[in-house]
N, CA and C atoms as an extended XYZ file, in Angstrom:
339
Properties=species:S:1:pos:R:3:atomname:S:1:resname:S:1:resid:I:1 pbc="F F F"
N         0.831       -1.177        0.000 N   UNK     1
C         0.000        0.000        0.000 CA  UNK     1
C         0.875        1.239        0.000 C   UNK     1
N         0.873        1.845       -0.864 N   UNK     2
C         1.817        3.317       -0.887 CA  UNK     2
C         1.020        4.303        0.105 C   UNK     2
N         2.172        4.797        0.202 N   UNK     3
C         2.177        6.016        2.032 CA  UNK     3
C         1.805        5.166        3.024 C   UNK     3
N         1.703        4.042        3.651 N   UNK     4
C         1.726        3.045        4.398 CA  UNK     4
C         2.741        2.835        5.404 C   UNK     4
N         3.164        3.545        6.400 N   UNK     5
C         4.350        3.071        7.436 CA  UNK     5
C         3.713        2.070        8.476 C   UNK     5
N         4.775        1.302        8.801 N   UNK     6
C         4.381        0.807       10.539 CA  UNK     6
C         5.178        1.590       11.292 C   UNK     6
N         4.076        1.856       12.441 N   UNK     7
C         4.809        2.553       13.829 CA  UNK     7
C         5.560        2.009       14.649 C   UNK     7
N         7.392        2.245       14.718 N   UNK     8
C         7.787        1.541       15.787 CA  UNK     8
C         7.969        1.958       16.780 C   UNK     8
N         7.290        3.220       17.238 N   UNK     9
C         7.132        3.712       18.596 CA  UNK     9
C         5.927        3.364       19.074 C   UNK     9
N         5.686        2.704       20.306 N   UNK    10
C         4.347        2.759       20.948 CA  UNK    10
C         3.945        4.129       21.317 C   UNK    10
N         2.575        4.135       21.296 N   UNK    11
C         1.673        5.188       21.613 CA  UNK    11
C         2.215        5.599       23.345 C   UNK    11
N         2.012        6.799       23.281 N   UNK    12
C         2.486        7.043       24.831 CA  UNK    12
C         0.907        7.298       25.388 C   UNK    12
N        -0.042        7.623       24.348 N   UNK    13
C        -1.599        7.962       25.107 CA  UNK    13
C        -1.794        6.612       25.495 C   UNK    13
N        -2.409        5.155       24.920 N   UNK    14
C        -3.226        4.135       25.416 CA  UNK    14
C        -2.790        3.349       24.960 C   UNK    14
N        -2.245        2.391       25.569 N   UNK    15
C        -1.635        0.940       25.051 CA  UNK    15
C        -3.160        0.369       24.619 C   UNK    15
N        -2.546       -0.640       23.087 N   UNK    16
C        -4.090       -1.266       23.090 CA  UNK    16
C        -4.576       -2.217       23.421 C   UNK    16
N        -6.004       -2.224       23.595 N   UNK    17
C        -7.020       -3.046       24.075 CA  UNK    17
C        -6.521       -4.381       23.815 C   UNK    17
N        -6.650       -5.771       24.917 N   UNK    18
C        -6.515       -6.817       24.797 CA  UNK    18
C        -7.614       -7.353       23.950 C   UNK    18
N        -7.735       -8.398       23.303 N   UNK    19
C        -8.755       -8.704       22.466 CA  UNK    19
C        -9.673       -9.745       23.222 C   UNK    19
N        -8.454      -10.567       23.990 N   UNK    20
C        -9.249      -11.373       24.965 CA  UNK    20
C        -8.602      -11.165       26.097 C   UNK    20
N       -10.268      -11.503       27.030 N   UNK    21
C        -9.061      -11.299       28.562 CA  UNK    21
C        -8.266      -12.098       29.030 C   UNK    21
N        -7.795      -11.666       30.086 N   UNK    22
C        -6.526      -12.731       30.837 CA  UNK    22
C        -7.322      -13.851       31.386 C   UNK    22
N        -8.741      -13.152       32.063 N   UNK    23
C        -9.117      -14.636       32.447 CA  UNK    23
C        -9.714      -15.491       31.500 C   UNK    23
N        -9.815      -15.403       30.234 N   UNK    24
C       -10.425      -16.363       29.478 CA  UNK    24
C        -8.989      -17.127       29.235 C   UNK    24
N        -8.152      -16.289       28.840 N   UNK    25
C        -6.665      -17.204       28.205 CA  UNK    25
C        -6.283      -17.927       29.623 C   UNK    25
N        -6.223      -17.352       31.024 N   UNK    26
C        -6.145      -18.558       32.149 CA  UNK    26
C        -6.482      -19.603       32.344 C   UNK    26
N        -8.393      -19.164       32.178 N   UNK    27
C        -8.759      -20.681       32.143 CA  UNK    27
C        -8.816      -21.712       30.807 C   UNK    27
N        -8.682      -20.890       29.470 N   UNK    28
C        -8.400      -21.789       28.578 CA  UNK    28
C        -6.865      -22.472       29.040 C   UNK    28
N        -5.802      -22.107       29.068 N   UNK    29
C        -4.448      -22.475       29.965 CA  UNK    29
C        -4.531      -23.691       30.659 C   UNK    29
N        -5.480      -23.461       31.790 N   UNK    30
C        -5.731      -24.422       32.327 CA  UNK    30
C        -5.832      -25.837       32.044 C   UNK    30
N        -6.959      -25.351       31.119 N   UNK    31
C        -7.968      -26.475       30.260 CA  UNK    31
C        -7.073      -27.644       29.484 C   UNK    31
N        -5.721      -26.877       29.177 N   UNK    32
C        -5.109      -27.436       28.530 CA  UNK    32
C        -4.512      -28.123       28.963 C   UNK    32
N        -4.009      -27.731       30.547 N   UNK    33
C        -3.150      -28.603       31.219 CA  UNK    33
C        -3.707      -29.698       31.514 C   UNK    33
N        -4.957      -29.014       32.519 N   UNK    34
C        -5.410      -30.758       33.142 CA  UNK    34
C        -6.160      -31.556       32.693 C   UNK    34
N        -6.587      -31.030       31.520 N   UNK    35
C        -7.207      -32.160       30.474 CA  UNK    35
C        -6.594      -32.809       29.613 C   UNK    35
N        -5.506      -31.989       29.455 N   UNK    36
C        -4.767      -32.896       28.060 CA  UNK    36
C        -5.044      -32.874       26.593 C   UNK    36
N        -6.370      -32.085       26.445 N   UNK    37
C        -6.400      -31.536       25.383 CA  UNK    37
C        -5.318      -30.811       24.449 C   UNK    37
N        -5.151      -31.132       23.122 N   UNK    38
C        -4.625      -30.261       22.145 CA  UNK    38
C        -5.142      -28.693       22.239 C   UNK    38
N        -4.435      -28.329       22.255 N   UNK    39
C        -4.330      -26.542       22.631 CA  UNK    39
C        -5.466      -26.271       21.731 C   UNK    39
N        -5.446      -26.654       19.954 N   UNK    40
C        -6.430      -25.981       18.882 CA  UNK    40
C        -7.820      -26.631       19.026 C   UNK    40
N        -8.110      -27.721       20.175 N   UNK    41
C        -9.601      -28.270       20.503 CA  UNK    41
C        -9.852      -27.851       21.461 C   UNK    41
N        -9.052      -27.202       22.460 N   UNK    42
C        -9.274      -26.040       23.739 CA  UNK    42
C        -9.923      -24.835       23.220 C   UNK    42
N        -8.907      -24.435       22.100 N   UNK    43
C        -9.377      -22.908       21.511 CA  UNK    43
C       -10.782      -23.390       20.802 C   UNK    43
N       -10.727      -23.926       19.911 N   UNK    44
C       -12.189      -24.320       19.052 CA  UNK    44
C       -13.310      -24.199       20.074 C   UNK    44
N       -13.075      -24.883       21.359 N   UNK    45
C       -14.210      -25.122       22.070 CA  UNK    45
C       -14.545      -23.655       22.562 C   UNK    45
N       -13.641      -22.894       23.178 N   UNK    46
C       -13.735      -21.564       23.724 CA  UNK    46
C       -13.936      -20.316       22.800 C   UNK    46
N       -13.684      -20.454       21.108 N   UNK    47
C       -14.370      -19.314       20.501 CA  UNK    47
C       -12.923      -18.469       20.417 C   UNK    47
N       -11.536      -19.215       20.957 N   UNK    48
C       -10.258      -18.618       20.795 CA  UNK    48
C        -9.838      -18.906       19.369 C   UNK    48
N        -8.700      -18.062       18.958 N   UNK    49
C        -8.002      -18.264       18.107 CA  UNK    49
C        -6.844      -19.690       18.542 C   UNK    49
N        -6.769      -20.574       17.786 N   UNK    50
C        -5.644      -21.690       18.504 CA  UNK    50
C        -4.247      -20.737       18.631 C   UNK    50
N        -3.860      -20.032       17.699 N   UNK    51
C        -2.213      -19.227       17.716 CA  UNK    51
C        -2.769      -18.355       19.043 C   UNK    51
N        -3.441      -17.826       19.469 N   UNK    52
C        -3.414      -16.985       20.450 CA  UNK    52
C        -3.389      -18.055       21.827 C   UNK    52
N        -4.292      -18.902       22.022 N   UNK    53
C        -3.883      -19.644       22.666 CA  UNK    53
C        -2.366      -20.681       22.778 C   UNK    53
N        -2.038      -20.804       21.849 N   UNK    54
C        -0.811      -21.418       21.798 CA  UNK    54
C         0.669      -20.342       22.336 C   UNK    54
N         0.645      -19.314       22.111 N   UNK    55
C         1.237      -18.513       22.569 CA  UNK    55
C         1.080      -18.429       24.236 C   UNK    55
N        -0.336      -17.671       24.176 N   UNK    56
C        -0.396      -18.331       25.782 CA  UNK    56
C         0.099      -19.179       26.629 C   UNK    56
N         0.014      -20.341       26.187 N   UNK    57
C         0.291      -21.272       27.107 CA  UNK    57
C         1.908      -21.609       27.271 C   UNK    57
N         2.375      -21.359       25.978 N   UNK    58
C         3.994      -21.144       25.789 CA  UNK    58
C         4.727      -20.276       27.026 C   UNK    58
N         3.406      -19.236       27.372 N   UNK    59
C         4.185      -17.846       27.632 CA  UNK    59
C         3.907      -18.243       29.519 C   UNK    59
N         2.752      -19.152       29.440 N   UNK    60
C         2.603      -19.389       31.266 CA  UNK    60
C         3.694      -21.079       31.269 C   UNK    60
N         4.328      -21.257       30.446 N   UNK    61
C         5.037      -22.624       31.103 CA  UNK    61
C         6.370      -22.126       30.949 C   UNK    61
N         6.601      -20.963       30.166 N   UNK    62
C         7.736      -20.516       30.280 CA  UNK    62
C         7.953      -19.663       31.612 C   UNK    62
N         7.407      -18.957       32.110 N   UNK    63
C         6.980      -18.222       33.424 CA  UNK    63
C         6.600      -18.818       34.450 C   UNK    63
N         6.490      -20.512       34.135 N   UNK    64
C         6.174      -21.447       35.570 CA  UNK    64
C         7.182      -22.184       35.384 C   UNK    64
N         8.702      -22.261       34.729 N   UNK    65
C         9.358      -23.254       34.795 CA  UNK    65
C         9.431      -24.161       33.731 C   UNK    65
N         8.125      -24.602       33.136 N   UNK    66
C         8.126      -25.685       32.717 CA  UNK    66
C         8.645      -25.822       31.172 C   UNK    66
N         9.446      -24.829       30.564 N   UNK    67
C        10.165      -24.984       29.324 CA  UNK    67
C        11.197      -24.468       29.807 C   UNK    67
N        12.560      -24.508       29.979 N   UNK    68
C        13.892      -24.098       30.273 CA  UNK    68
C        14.363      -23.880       29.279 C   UNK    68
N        14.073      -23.903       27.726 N   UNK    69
C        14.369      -23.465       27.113 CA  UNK    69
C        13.919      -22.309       26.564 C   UNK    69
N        12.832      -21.490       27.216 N   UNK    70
C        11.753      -20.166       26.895 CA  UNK    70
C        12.461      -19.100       27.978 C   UNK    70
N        12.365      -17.812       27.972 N   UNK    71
C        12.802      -16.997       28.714 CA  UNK    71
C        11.179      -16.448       29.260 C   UNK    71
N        11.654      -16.268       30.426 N   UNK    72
C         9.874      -16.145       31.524 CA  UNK    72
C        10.129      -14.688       30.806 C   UNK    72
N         8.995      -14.160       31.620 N   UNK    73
C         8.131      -12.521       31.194 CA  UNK    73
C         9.295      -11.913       31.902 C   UNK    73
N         9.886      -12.272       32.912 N   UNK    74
C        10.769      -11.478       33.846 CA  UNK    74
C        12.019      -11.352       33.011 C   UNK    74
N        12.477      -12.405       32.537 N   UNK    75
C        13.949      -12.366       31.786 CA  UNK    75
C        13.808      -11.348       30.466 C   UNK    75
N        12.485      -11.420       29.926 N   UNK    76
C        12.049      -10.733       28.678 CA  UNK    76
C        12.166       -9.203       29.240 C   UNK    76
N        11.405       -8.821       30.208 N   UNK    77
C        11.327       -7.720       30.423 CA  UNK    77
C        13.319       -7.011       30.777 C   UNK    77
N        13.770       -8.041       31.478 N   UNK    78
C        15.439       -7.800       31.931 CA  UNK    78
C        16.138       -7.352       30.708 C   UNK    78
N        15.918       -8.577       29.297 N   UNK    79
C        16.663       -7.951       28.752 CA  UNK    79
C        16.683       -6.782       27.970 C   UNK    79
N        15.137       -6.059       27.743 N   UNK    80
C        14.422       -5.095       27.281 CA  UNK    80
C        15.573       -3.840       27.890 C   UNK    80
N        15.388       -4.018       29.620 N   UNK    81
C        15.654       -2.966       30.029 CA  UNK    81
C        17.341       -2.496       29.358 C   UNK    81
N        18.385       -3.918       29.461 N   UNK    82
C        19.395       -3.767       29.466 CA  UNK    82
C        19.895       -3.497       27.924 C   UNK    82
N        18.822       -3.647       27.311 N   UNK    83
C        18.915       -3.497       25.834 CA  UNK    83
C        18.973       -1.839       25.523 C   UNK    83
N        17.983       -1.424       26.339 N   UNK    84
C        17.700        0.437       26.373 CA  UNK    84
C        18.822        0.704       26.900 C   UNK    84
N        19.388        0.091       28.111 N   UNK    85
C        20.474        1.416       28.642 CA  UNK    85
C        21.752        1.165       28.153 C   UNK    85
N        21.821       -0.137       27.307 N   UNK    86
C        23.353       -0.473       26.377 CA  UNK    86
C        22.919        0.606       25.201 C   UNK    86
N        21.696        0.931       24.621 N   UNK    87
C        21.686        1.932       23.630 CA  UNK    87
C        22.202        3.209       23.886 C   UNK    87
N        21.551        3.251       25.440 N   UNK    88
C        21.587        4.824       25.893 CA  UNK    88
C        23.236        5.067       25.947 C   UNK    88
N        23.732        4.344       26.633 N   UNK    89
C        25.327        4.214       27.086 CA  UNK    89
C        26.487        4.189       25.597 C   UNK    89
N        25.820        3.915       24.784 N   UNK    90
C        26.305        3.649       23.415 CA  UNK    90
C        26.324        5.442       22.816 C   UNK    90
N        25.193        5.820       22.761 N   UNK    91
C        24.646        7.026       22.005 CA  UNK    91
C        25.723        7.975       23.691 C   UNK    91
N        25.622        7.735       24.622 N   UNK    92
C        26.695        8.952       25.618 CA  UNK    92
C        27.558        8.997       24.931 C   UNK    92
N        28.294        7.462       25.006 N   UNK    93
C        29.724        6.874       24.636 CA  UNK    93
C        29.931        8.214       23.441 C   UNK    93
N        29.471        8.213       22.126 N   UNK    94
C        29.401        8.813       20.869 CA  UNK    94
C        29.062       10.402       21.303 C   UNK    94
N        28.440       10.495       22.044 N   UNK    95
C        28.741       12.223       22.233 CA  UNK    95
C        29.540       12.699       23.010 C   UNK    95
N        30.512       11.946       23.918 N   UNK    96
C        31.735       12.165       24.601 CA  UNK    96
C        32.758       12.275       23.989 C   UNK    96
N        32.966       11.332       22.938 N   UNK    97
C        33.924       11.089       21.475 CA  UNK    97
C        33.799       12.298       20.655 C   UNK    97
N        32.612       12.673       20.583 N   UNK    98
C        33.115       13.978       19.642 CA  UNK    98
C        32.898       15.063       20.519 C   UNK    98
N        32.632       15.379       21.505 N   UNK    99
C        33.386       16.095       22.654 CA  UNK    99
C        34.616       16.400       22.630 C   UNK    99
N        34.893       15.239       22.921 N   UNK   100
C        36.591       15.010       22.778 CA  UNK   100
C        37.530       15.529       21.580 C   UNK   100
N        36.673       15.384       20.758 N   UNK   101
C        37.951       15.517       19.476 CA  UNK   101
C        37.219       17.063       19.482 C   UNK   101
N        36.404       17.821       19.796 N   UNK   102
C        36.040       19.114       19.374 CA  UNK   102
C        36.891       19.704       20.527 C   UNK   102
N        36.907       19.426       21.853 N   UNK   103
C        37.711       19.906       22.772 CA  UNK   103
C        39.458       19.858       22.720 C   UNK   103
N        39.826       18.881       21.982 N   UNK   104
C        41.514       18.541       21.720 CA  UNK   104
C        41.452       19.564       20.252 C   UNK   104
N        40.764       20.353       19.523 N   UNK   105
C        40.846       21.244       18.497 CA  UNK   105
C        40.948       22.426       19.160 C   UNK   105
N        40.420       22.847       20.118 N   UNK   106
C        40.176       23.618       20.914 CA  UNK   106
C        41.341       24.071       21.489 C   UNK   106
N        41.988       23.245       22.295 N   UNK   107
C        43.136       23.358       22.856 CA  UNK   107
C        44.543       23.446       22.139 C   UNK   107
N        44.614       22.797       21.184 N   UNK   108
C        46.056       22.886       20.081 CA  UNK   108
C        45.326       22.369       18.882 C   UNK   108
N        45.590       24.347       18.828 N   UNK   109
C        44.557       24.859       17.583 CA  UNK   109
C        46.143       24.509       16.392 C   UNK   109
N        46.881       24.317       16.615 N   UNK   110
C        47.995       23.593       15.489 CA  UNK   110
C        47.401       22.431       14.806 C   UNK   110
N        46.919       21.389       15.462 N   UNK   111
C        46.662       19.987       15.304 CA  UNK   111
C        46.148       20.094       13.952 C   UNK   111
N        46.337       19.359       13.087 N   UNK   112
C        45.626       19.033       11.969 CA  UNK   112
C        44.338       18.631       12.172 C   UNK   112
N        43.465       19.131       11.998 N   UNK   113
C        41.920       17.934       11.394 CA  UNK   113
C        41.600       16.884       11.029 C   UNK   113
């Protein structure tokens, strides 16, 4: 579609609306566990999407332990943070650097460029 961007800034007014709630994806979650049901005959029955549920349940066994190979909501959120302040620390780093070389011009105004 021409003139078409995606936004990669989130909205700072209203994060958006969940489509389903937490407690329907809980107790579908559930459903899955202690019945043993296939995740996409959980969703069918509940009026869910199966990928939305499947995500779900990915996202509560990763956050209860039970995949060690998934990073919980907590580790996700950790590396988010450490991801922002290695940017932030990156972008200082780069305006100290040319600080630097504008301040060493400054001082021995001989120096070549």
């Amino acid at each position: 579609m021409p003139g078409f961007t995606w936004r990669k800034e989130k909205s700072p007014v209203m994060p958006r609306a969940r489509k389903y709630p937490l407690e329907l994806l809980d107790r579908a979650t559930r459903l899955v566990f202690e019945s043993g049901r296939p995740v996409a005959a959980v969703a069918r029955d509940l009026g869910i999407p199966a990928e939305t549920l499947r995500l779900h349940v990915r996202r509560v066994e990763a956050d209860e332990g039970m995949r060690k190979e998934l990073l919980s909501s907590d580790e996700r959120e950790e590396i988010k943070a450490l991801r922002r302040e290695n940017h932030e620390l990156r972008r200082a780093n780069e305006i100290l650097k040319a600080a630097s070389v504008f301040f060493a011009g400054e001082l021995d105004p001989h120096r070549p460029r």
